[in-house]
C-alpha positions as CSV (number, residue, x, y, z in Angstrom):
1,X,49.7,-53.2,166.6
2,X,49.7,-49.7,166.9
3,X,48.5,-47.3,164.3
4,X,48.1,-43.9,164.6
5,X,47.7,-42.4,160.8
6,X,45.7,-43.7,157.9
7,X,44.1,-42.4,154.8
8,X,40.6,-43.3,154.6
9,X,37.1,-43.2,152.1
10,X,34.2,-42.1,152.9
11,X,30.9,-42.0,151.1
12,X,27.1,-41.0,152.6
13,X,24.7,-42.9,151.6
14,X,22.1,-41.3,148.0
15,X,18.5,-40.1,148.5
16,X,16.0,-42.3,147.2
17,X,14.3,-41.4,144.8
18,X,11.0,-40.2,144.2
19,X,8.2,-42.1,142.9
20,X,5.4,-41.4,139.7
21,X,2.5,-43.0,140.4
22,X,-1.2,-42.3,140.3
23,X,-4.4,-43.8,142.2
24,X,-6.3,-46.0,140.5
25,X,-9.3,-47.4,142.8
26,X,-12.2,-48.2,141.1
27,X,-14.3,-45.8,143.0
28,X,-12.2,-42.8,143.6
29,X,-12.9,-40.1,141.2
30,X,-10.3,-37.7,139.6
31,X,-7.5,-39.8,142.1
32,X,-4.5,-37.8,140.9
33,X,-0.7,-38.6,141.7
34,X,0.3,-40.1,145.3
35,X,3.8,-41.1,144.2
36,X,6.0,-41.3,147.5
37,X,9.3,-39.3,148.1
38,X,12.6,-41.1,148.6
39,X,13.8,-41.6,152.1
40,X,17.0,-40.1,153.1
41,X,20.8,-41.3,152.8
42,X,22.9,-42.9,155.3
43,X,25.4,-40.3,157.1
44,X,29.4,-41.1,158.0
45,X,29.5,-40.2,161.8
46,X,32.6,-40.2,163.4
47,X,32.3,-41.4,167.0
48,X,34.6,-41.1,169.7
49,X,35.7,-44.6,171.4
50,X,37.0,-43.8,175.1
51,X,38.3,-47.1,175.3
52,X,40.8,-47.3,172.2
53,X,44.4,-45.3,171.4
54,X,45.0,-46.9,168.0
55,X,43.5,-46.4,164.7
56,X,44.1,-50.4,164.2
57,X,40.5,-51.0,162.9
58,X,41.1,-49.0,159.8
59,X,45.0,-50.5,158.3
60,X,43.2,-53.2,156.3
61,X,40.0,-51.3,155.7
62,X,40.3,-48.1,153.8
63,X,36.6,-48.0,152.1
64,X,33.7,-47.0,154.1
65,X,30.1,-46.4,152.3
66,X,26.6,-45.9,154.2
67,X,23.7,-47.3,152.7
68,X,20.8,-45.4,150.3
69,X,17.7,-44.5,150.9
70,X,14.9,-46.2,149.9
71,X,13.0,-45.3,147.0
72,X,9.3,-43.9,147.0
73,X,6.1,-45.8,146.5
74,X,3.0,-45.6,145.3
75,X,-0.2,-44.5,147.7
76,X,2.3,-41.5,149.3
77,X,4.3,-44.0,151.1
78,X,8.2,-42.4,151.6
79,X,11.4,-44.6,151.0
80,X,13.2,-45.9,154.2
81,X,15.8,-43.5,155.8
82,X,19.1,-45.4,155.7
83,X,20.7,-46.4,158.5
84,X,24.1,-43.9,159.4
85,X,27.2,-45.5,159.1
86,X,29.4,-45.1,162.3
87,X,33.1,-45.1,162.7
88,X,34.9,-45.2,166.1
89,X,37.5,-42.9,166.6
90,X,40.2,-42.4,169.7
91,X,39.9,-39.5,171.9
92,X,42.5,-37.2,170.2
93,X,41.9,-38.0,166.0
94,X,42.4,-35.2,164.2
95,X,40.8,-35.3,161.1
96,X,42.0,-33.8,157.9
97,X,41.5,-33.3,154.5
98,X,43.6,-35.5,152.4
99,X,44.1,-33.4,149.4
100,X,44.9,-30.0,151.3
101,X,45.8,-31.6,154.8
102,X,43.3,-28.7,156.4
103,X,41.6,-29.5,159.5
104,X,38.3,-31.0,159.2
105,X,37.6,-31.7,162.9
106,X,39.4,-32.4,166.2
107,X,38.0,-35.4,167.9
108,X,39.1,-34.6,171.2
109,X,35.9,-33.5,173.7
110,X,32.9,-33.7,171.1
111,X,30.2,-35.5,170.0
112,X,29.2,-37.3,167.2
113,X,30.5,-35.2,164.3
114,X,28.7,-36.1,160.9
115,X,31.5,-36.3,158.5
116,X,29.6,-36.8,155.6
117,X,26.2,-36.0,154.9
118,X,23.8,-38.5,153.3
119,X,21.6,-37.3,150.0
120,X,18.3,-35.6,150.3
121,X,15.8,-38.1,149.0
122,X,13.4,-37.0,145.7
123,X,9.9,-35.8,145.8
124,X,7.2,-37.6,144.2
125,X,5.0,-36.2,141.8
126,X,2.7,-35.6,144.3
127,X,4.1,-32.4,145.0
128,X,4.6,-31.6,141.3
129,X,0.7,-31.4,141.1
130,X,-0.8,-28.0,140.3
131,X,-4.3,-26.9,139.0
132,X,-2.7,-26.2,135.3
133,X,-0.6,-29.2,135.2
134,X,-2.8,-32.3,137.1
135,X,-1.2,-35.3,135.7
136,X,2.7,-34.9,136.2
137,X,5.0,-37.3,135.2
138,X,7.7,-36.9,136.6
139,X,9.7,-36.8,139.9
140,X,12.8,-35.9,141.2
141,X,16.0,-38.4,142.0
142,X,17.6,-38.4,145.6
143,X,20.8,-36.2,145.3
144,X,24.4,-38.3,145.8
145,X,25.9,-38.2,149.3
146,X,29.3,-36.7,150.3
147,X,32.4,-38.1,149.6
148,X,35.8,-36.9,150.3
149,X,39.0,-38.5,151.5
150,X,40.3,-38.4,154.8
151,X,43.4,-38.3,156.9
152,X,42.6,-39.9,160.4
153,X,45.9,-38.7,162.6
154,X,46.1,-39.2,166.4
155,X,47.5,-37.4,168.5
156,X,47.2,-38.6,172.2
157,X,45.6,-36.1,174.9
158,X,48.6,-35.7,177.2
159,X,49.3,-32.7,179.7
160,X,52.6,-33.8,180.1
161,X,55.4,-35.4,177.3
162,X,58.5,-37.9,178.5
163,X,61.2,-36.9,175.9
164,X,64.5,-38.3,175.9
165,X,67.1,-40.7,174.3
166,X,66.8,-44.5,174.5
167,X,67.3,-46.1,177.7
168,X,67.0,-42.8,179.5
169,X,64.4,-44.4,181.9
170,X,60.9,-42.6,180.4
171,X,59.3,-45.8,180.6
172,X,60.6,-46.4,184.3
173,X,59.5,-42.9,185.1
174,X,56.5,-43.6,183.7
175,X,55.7,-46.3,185.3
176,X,56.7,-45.3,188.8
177,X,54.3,-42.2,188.5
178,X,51.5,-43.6,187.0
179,X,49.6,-47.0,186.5
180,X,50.3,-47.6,183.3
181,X,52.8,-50.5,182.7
182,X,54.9,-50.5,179.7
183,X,57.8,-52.7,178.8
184,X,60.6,-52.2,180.6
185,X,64.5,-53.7,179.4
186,X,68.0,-52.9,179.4
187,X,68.3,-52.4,175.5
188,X,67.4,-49.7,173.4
189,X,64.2,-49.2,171.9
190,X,62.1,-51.3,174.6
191,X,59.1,-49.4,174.4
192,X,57.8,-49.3,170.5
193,X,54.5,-47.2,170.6
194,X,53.8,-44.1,173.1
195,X,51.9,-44.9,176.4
196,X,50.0,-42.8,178.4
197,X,49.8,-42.8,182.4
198,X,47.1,-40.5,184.6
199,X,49.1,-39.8,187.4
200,X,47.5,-38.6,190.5
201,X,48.8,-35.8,192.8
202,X,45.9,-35.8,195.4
203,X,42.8,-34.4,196.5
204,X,41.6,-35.2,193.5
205,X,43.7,-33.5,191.2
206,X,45.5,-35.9,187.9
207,X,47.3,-35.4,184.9
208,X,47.9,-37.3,181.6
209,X,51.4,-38.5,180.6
210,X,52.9,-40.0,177.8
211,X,55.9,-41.9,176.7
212,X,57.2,-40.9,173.7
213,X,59.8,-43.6,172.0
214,X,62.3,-43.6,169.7
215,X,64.2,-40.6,170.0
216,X,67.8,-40.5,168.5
217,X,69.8,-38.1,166.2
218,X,68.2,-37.8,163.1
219,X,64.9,-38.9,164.0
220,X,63.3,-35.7,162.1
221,X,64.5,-37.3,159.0
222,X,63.3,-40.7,159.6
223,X,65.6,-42.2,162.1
224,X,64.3,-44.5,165.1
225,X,60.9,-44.4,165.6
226,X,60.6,-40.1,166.7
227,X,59.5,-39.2,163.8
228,X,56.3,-41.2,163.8
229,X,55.4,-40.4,167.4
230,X,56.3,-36.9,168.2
231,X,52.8,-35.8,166.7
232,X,52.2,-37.2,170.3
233,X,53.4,-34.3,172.2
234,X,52.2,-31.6,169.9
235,X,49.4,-31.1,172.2
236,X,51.3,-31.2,175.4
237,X,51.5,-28.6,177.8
238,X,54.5,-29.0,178.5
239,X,57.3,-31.8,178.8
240,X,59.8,-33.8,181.1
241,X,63.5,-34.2,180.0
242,X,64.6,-37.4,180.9
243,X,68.2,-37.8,180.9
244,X,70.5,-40.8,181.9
245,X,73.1,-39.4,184.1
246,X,74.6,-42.3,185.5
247,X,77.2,-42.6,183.1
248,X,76.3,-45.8,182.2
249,X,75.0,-44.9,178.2
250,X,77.0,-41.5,178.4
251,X,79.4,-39.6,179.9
252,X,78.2,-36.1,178.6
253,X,74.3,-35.6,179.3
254,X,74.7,-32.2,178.2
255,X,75.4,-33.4,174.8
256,X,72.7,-36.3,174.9
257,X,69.8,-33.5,176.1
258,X,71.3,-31.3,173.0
259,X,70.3,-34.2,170.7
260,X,67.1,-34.5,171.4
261,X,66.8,-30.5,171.6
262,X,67.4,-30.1,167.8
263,X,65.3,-33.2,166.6
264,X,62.1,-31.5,168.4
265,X,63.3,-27.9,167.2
266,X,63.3,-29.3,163.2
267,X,60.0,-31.0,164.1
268,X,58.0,-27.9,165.5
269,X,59.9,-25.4,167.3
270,X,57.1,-24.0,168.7
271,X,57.1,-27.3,170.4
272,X,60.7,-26.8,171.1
273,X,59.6,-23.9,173.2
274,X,57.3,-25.4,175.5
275,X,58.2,-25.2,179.3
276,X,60.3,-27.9,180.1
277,X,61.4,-29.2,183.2
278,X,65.0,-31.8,183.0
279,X,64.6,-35.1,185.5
280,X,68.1,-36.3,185.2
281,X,67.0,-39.8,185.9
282,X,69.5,-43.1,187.4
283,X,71.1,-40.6,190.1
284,X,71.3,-43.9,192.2
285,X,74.3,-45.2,190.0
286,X,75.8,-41.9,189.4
287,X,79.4,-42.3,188.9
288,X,81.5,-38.5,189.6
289,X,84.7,-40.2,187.4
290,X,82.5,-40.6,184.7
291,X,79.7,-37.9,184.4
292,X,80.7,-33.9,185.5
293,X,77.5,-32.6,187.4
294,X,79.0,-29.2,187.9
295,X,79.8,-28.7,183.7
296,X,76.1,-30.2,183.4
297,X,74.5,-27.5,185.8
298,X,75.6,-24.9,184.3
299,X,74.5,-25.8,180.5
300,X,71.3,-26.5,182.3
301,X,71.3,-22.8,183.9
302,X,72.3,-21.4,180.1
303,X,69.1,-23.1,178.7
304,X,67.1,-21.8,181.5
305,X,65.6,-25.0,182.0
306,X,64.3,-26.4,185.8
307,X,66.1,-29.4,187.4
308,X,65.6,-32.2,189.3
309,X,67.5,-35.2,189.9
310,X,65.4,-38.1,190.4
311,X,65.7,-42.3,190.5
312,X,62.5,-43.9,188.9
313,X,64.4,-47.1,190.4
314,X,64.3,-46.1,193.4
315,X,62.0,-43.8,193.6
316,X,63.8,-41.5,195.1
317,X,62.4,-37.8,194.5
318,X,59.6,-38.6,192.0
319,X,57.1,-37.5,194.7
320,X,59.2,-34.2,194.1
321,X,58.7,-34.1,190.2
322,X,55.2,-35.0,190.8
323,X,54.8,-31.5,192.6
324,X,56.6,-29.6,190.4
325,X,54.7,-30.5,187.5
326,X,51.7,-30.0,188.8
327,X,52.0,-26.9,190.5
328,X,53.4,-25.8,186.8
329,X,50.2,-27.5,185.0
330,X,48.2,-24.8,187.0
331,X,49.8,-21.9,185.4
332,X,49.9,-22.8,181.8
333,X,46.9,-23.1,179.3
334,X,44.5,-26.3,178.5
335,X,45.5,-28.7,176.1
336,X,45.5,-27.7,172.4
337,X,42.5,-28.3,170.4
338,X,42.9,-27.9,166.9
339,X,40.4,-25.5,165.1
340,X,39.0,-26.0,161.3
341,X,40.7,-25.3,158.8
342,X,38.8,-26.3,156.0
343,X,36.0,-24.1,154.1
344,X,33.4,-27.4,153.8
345,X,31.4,-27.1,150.7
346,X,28.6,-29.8,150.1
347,X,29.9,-31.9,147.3
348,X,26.8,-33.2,147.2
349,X,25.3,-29.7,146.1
350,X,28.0,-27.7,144.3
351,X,27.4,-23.9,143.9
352,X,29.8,-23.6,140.7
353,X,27.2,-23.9,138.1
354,X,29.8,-24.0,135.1
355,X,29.9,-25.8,132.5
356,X,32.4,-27.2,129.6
357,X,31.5,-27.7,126.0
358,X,33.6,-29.9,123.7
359,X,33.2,-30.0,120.1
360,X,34.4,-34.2,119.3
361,X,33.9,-35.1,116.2
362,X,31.0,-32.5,115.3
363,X,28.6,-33.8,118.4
364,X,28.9,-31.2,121.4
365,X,29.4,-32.6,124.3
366,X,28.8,-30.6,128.1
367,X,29.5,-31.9,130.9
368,X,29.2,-30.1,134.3
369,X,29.1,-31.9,138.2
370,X,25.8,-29.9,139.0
371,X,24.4,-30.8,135.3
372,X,25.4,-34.5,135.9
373,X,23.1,-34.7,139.3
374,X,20.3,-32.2,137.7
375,X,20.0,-34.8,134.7
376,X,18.8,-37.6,137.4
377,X,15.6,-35.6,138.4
378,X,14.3,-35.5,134.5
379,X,12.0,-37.5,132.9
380,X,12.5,-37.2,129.5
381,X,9.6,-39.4,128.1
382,X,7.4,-36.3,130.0
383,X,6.7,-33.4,127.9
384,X,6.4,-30.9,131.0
385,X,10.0,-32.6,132.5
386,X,11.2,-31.7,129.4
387,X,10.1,-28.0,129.3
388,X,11.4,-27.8,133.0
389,X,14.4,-29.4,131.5
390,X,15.1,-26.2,128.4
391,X,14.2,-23.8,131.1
392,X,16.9,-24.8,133.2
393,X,19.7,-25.2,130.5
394,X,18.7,-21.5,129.2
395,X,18.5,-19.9,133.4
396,X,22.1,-21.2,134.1
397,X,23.7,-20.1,130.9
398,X,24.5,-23.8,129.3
399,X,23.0,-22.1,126.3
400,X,24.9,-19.4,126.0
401,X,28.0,-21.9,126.5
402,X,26.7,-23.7,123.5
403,X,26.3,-20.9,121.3
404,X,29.6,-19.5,122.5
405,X,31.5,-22.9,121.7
406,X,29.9,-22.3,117.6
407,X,26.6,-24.4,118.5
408,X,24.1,-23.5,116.1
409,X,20.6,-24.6,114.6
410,X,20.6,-28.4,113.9
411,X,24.0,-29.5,115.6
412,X,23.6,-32.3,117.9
413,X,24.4,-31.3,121.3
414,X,24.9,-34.3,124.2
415,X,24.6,-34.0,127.9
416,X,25.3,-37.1,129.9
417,X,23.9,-39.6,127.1
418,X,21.0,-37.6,126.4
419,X,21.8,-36.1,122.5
420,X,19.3,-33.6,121.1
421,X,19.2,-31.4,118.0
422,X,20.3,-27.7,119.1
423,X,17.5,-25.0,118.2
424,X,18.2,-21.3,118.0
């Protein structure tokens, strides 16, 4: 099955956390603390897969989460790293952001790109020790990894695009310049997910085509199957009209071609304005009673367009298009590579330090994301944590908040489960 967008979750792996311990031999004096840091979370890494063109390995699974890292220990010994979580990818994913559908990365010639980033792990007390304050008892927590949710959207890596209505012969083409082998019938809508051919013009010289099905009036609302693939030629350099003009399916290619013109034009007309060369295709069976090549020239001269009559049948002038499209490849620019669009700020370590206070039912409650993760590194049963702990509130104004919201001496005040009395 073929599968070329899905909405994903991703979560790095959490820091371990630190560890509070103390040596205790027998005959080591004044041993002090040796409590281990936490290891390191698990990273997302997104991977490309050279052999795959389908996002097929992610329609059932939509949930991905790397592992933590291990915890501390005692006598200085530091918490596993986790192992990175990775996630194959076909050349051409473009990842977005799912909430703002910015660009988070183009997966098209890169390496591994570390989608999320797993959590720092904790110190132990170890590092805590100082020559006023010998015994502490307390270390820090690992810090969360990044989470976000993702758009995965390919779009194939293809120099050249086959556009056209059903039956037009794209897949014939295709398959008569290239190796690639898609299904070939005499009913519409044969071919049911794009294909891509490398066809080679010699001395070493190739390009990448693809097949784009599905194409009929309306297809920019929905209709057929266009809409869903012409993502597929946004990165093309440039595309190849097919048009049946036989007379067989129509009597009027001019009118056919002007169908498909408008459905890419409401899709992207930027795309719409590509260079475009017109391979009226099936001239073998060309009927004159049916089909008027002279009215059909001349719409083709008013659009400015390049033509070529061709029979991907017989093969009769594909060597021809083959040239021409190369030769034209050499003058136009590479292949579009999307660029970030998305300002990446590590959810993992927020720089809004703002807070709310709510007064429910006389108890004030705050609540803030980098307060949430700063209460994990506190150990309140330590009387030094805890002066850390005032210090802290009072540096990043959740004080002032307090007092501001009508806080004063002797109201409770709860932060994450933790209620104390409030004292001016």
């Amino acid at each position: 099955m073929f599968i070329d967008k899905v909405k994903i979750y991703v979560k790095a792996g959490n820091g371990g956390n630190g560890c509070v311990s103390f040596r205790r031999e027998k005959y080591v004096s004044h041993g002090g603390p040796d409590g281990g840091d936490g290891g390191r979370g698990g990273n997302i890494i997104l991977r490309i897969d050279e052999g795959s063109n389908t996002l097929f390995a992610y329609k059932n699974r939509k949930k991905f989460t790397a592992s933590n890292g291990g915890d501390g220990k005692n006598g200085k010994m530091h918490g596993a790293t986790a192992d990175d979580l990775i996630l194959p990818v076909p050349p051409g994913t473009v990842v977005r952001d799912a909430e703002s559908g910015a660009v988070i990365k183009d997966m098209s010639e890169c390496g591994d790109f570390i989608l999320c980033k797993g959590g720092r792990g904790g110190w132990g007390n170890r590092h805590f020790a100082t020559p006023t304050r010998q015994i502490p008892r307390f270390a820090k927590a690992g810090t969360q990894g990044e989470e976000r949710e993702v758009i995965l959207e390919l779009k194939m890596l293809a120099d050249v695009g086959l556009v056209g209505l059903p039956s037009a012969g794209k897949s014939s083409l295709l398959a008569a310049i290239s190796s690639a082998r898609p299904k070939i019938a005499a009913y519409h809508f044969t071919t049911l997910s794009p294909n891509l051919g490398v066809v080679s013009v010699g001395g070493g010289r190739t390009f990448v085509c693809a097949d784009i099905p599905g194409l009929i009036e309306g297809a920019s609302e929905g209709a057929g199957l266009g809409l869903d693939f012409l993502r597929h030629i946004d990165r093309c350099r440039m595309l190849i009209h097919v048009v049946d003009i036989s007379g067989a399916e129509s009597t009027d290619p001019a009118e056919d071609m002007e169908i498909i013109n408008q459905e890419i034009e409401k899709y992207s007309p930027e795309l719409a304005s590509r260079p475009r060369i017109v391979a009226a295709n099936k001239i073998d069976a060309y009927d004159p009673e049916l089909v008027d090549l002279k009215a059909f020239e001349k719409y083709i001269d008013t659009k400015g367009y390049e033509l070529i009559y061709i029979s991907a049948a017989t093969g009769e002038n594909v060597s021809e298009l083959i040239k021409r499209v190369s030769d034209r490849l050499l003058t136009l620019p590479p292949l579009t590579i999307y660029e970030k669009e998305y300002e990446d700020e590590n959810p993992a370590t927020p720089k809004d330090k703002s807070v709310t206070v709510k007064n429910v039912n006389g108890i004030y409650t705050v609540e803030g994301e980098w307060l949430y993760r700063f209460m994990g590194t506190i150990n309140f049963s330590d009387r030094e944590s805890l002066m850390y702990f005032q210090r802290v509130l009072r540096d990043n104004g959740v004080i002032e908040a307090l007092e501001n919201a009508g806080c004063g001496e002797g109201d409770t005040v709860s932060i994450y489960d933790f209620e104390f009395d409030f004292v001016e």
